[in-house]
MITIBA-68553 format. One record per residue (C-alpha): residue number from 1; residue in three letters; z, x, y. Coordinates in Angstrom, 3 decimals, always signed. Layout:
BEGIN
NODE  pos  code  c3  c1  c2
NODE  NUM  ALA  Z  X  Y .
...
***
This chain:
BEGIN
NODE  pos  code  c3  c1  c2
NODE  1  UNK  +46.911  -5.901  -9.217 .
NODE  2  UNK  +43.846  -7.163  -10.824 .
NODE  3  UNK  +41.432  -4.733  -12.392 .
NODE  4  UNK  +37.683  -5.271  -12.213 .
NODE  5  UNK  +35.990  -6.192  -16.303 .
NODE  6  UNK  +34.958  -2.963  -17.730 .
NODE  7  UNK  +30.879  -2.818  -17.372 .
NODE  8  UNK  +29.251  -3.186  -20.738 .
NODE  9  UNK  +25.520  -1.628  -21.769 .
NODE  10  UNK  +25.095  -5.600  -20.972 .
NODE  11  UNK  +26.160  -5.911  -17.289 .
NODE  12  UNK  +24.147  -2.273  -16.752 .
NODE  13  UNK  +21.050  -4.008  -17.882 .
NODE  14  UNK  +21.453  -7.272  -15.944 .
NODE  15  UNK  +22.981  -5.146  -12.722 .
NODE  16  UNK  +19.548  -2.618  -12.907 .
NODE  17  UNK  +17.256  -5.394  -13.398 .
NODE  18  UNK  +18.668  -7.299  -9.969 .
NODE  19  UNK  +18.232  -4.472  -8.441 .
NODE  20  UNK  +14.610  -3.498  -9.391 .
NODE  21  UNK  +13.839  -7.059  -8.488 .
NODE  22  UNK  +15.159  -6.764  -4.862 .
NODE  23  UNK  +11.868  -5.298  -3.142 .
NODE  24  UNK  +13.008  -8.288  -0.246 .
NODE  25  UNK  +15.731  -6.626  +1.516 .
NODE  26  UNK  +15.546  -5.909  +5.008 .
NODE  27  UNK  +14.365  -1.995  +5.402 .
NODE  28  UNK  +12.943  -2.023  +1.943 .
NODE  29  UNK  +12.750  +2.056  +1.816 .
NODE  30  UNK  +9.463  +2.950  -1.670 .
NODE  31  UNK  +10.842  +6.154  -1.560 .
NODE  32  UNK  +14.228  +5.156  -2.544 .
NODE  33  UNK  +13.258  +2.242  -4.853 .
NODE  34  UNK  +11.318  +4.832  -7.135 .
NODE  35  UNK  +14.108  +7.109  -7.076 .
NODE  36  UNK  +16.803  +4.537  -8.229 .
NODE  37  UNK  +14.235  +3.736  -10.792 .
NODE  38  UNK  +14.575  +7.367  -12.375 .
NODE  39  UNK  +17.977  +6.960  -11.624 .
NODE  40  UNK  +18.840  +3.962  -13.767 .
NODE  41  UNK  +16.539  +5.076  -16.769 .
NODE  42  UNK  +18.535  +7.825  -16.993 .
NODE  43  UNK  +21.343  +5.995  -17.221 .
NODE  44  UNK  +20.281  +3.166  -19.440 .
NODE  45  UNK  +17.933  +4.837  -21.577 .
NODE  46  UNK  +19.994  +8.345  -22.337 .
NODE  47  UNK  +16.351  +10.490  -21.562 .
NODE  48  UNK  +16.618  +13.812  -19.755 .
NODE  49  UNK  +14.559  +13.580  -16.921 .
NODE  50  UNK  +12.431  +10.904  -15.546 .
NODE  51  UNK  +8.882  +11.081  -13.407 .
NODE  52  UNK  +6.714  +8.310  -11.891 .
NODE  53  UNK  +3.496  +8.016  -10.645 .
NODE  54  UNK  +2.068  +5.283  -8.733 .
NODE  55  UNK  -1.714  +4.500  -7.270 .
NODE  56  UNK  -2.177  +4.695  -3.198 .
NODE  57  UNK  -4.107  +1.967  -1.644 .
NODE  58  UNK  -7.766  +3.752  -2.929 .
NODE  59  UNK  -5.940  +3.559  -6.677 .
NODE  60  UNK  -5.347  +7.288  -7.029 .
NODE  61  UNK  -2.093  +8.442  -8.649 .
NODE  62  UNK  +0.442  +10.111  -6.452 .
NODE  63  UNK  +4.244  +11.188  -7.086 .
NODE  64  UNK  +6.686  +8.730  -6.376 .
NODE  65  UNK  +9.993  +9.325  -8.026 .
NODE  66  UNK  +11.260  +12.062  -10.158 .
NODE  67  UNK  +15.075  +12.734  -11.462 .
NODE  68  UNK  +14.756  +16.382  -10.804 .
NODE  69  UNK  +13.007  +19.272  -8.725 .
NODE  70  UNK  +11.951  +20.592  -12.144 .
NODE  71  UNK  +10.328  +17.105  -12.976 .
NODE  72  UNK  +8.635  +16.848  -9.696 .
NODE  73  UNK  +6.999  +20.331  -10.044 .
NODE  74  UNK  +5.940  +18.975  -13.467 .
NODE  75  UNK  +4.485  +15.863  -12.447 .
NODE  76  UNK  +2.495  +17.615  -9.493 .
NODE  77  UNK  +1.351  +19.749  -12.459 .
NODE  78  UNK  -0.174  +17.314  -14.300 .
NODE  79  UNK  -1.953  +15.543  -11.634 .
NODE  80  UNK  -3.359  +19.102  -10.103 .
NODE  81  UNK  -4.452  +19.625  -14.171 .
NODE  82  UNK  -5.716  +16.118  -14.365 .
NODE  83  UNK  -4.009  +16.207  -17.607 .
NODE  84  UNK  -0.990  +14.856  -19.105 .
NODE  85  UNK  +1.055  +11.467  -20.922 .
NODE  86  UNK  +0.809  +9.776  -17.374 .
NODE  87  UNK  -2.563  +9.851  -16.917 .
NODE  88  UNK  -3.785  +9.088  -20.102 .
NODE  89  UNK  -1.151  +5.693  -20.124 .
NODE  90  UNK  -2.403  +4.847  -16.891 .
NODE  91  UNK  -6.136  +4.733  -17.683 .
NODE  92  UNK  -5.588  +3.109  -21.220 .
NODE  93  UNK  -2.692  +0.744  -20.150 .
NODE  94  UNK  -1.052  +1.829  -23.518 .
NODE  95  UNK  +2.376  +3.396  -24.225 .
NODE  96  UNK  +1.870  +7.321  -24.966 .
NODE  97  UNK  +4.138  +8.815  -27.093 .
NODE  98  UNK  +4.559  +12.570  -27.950 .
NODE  99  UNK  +7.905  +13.472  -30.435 .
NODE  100  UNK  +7.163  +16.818  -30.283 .
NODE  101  UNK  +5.591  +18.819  -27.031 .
NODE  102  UNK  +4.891  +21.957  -29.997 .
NODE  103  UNK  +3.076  +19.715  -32.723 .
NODE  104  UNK  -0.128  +18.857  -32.726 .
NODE  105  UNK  -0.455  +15.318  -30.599 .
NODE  106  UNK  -0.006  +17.285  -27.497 .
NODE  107  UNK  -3.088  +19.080  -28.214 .
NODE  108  UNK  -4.763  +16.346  -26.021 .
NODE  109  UNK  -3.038  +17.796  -23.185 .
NODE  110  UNK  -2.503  +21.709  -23.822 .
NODE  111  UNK  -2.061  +22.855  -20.169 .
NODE  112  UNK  +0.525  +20.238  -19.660 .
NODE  113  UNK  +2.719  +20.599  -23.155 .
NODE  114  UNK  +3.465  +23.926  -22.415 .
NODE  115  UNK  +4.397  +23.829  -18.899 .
NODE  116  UNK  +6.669  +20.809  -20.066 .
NODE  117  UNK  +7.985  +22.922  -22.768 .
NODE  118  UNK  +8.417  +26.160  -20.097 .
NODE  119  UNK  +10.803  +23.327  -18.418 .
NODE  120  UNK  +13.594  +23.013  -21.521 .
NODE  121  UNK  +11.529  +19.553  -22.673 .
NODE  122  UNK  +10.407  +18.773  -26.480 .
NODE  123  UNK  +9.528  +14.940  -26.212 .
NODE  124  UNK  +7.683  +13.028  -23.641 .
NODE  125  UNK  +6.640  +9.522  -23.538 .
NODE  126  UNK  +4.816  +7.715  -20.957 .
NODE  127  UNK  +5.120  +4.306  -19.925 .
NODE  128  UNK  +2.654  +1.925  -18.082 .
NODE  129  UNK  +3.427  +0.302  -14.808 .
NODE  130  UNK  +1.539  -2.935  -15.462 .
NODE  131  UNK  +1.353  -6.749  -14.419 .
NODE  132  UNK  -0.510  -8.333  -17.313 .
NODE  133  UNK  -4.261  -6.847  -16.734 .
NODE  134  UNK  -3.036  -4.729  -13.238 .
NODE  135  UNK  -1.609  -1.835  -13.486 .
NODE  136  UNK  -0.182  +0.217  -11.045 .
NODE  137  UNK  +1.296  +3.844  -12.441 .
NODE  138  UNK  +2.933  +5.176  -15.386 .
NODE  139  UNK  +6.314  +6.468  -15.755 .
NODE  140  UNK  +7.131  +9.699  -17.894 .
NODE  141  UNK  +10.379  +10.118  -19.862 .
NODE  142  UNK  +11.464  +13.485  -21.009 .
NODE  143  UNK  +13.810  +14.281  -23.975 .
NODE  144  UNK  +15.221  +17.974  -24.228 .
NODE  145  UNK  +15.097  +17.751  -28.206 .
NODE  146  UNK  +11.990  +16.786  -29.963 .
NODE  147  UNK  +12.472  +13.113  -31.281 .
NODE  148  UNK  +10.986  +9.773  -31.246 .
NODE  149  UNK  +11.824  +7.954  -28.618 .
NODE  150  UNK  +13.447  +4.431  -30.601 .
NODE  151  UNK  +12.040  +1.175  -30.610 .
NODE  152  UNK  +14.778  -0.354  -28.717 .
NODE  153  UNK  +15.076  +2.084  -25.853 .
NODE  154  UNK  +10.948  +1.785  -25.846 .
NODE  155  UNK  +11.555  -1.622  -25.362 .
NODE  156  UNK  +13.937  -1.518  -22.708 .
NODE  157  UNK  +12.478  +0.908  -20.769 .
NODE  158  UNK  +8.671  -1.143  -20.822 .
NODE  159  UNK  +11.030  -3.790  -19.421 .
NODE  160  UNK  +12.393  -1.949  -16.583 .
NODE  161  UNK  +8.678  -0.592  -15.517 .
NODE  162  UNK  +7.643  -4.184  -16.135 .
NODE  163  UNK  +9.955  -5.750  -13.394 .
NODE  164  UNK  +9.524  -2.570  -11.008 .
NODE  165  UNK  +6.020  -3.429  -10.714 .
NODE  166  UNK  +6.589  -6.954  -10.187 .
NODE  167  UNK  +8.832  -5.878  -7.279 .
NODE  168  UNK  +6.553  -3.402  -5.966 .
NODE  169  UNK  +3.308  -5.581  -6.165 .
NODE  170  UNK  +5.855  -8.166  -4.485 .
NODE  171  UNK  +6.382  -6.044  -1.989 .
NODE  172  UNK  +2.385  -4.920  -1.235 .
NODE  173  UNK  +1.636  -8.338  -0.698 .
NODE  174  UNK  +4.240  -8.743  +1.873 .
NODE  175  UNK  +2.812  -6.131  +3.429 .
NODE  176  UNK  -0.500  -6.951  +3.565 .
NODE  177  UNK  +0.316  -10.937  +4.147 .
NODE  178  UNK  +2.199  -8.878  +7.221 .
NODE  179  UNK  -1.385  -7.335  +8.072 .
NODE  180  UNK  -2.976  -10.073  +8.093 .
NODE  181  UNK  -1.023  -12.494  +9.841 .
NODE  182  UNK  -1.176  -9.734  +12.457 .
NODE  183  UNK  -4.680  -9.838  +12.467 .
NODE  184  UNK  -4.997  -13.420  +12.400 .
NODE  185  UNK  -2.738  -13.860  +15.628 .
NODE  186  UNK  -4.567  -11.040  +17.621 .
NODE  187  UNK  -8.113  -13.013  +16.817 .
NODE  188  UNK  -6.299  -16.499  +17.806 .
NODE  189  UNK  -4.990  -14.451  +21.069 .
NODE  190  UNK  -8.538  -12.874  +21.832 .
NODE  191  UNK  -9.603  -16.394  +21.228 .
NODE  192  UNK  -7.738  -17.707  +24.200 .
NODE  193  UNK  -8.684  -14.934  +26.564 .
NODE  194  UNK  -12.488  -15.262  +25.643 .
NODE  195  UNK  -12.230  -19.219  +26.294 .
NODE  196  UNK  -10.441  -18.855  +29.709 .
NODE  197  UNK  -12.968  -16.327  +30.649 .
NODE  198  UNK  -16.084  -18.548  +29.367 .
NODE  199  UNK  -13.951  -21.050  +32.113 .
NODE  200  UNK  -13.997  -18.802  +35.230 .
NODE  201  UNK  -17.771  -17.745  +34.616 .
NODE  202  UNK  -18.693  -21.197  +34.035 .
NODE  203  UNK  -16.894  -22.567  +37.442 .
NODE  204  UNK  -17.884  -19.380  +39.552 .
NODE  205  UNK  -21.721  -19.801  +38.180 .
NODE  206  UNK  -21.968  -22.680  +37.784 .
NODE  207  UNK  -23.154  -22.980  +34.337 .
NODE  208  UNK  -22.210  -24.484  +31.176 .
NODE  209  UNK  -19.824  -22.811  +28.935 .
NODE  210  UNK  -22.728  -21.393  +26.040 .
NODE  211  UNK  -24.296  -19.887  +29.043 .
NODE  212  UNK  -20.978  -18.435  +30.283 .
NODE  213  UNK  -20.180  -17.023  +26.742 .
NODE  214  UNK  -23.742  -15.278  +26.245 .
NODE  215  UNK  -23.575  -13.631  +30.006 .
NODE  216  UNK  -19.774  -12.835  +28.779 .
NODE  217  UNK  -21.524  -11.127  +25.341 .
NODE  218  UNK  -24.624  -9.670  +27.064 .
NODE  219  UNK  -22.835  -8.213  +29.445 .
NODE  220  UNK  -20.391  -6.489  +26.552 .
NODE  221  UNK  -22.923  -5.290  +24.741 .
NODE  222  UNK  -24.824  -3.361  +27.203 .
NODE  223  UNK  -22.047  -1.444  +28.545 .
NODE  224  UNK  -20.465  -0.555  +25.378 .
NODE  225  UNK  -17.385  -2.929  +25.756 .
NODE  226  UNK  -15.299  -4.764  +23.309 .
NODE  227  UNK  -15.752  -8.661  +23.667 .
NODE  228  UNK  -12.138  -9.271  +24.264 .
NODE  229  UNK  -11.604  -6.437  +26.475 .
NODE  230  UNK  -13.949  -7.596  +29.080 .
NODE  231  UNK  -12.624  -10.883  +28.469 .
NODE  232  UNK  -9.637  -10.350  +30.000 .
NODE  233  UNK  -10.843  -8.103  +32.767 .
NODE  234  UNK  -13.018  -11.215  +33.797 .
NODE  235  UNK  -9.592  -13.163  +33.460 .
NODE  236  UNK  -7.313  -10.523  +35.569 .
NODE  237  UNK  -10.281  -10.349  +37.959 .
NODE  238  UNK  -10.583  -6.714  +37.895 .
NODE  239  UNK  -14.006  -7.158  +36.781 .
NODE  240  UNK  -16.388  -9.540  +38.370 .
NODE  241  UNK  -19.428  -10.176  +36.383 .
NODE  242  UNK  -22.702  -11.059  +38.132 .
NODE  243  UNK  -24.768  -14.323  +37.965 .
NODE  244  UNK  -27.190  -14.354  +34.890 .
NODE  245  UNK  -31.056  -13.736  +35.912 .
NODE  246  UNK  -32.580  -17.160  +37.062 .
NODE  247  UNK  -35.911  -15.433  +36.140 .
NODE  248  UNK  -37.148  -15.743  +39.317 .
NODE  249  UNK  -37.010  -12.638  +40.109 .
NODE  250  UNK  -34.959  -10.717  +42.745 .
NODE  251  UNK  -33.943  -12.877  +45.556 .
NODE  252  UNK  -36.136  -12.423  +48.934 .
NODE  253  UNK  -35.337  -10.523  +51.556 .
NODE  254  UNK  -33.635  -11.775  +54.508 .
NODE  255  UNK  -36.533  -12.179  +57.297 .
NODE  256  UNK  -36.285  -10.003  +60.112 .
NODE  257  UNK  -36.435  -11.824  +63.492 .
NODE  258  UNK  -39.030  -10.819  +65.837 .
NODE  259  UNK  -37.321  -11.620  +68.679 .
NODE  260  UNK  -35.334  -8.646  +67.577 .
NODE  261  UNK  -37.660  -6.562  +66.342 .
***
């Protein structure tokens, strides 16, 4: 019976890095994504607690991911406090690093040091989210014991924040490539409406298709209707628009006959 290679710190790397990459996968879930992120830093970095925060569509920071409950309450902390490693990294773009929550380079960030250090932490560091000039979030690592966090594991774990955000900005412009293909096709499909309705006025007036698109317009603006909606009311024929004014004024009255008057 064969037995499966055991899997090296090597295969780890390459096997977290496929699958930060994969934002294309049917059902793509952000929720989940963020929390295998925590996940694998944990596993590949040997750090006690991971926390991410990413920007919303008007570029504020919200929660995303966090290894813990404790973490999470933390996180929600320093965003409430508008203080903190995350936030600082985020608005520089530059690695934060704090080897000791006690000392005296958390005095930056007072409120937030000693809730961390209320949690059981004594390092932090904070990690940008970033795409050469763009960046997205930050993503906080916590060490129990006070301690630099290594040049190597640094290294790595820039890496694995690097190609998250590739994924995720991957995965925002499917989304709005999604949008706007949708919008696209509803304007090419109000198109058609508006042009067979420009059609019917034009035959049933008698008059040539500009004229049939500004009594189409007119006739939308003044009672408060969308363009395409009345569009297609013309086209179903449950809406029968009258003739534009000659500017002749209103058409006689019939004459009465006075052999029956």
């Amino acid at each position: 019976m064969e037995t499966s290679p055991p899997r090296g710190p090597e295969r780890q790397v390459a096997e977290a890095f496929i699958a930060l990459a994969d934002t294309l996968v049917t059902g793509f879930d952000l929720i989940d994504f963020m929390h295998g992120l925590a996940e694998r830093c944990m596993d590949l970095l040997g750090v006690d607690a991971v926390g991410l925060l990413v920007t919303d569509q008007r570029g504020r920071l919200q929660l995303m991911g966090a290894s813990s409950e404790q973490t999470r309450l933390l996180e929600l902390f320093q965003l409430q406090n508008d203080q903190g490693p995350c936030l600082v990294c985020f608005r520089s773009g530059r690695p934060v690093h704090c080897a000791d929550l006690a000392g005296p380079q958390a005095g930056a960030w007072p409120r937030f040091a000693e809730q961390a250090r209320l949690a059981g932490f004594g390092a932090v560091s904070a990690l940008p989210m970033r795409l050469r000039e763009q960046i997205i979030g930050a993503m906080n690592l916590f060490q129990l014991q006070p301690g630099e966090l290594d040049a190597g594991t640094a290294a790595l774990a820039q890496a694995m924040a690097d190609i998250a955000t590739i994924g995720l900005l991957q995965e925002r412009a499917i989304r709005e490539s999604q949008v706007l293909s949708e919008q696209l096709q509803h304007a090419l499909t109000s198109r058609v409406v508006i042009e067979q309705a420009k059609g019917m006025l034009s035959e049933r007036h008698a008059l040539p298709m500009d004229k049939a698109f500004t009594l189409l317009r007119q006739h939308a603006r003044s009672h408060h209707q969308h363009l395409t909606d009345l569009a297609r009311s013309v086209v179903t024929r449950t809406t029968d628009l009258p003739p534009p004014d000659s500017g002749q004024g209103p058409p006689a009255s019939p004459q009465q006959d006075p052999l029956t008057s």
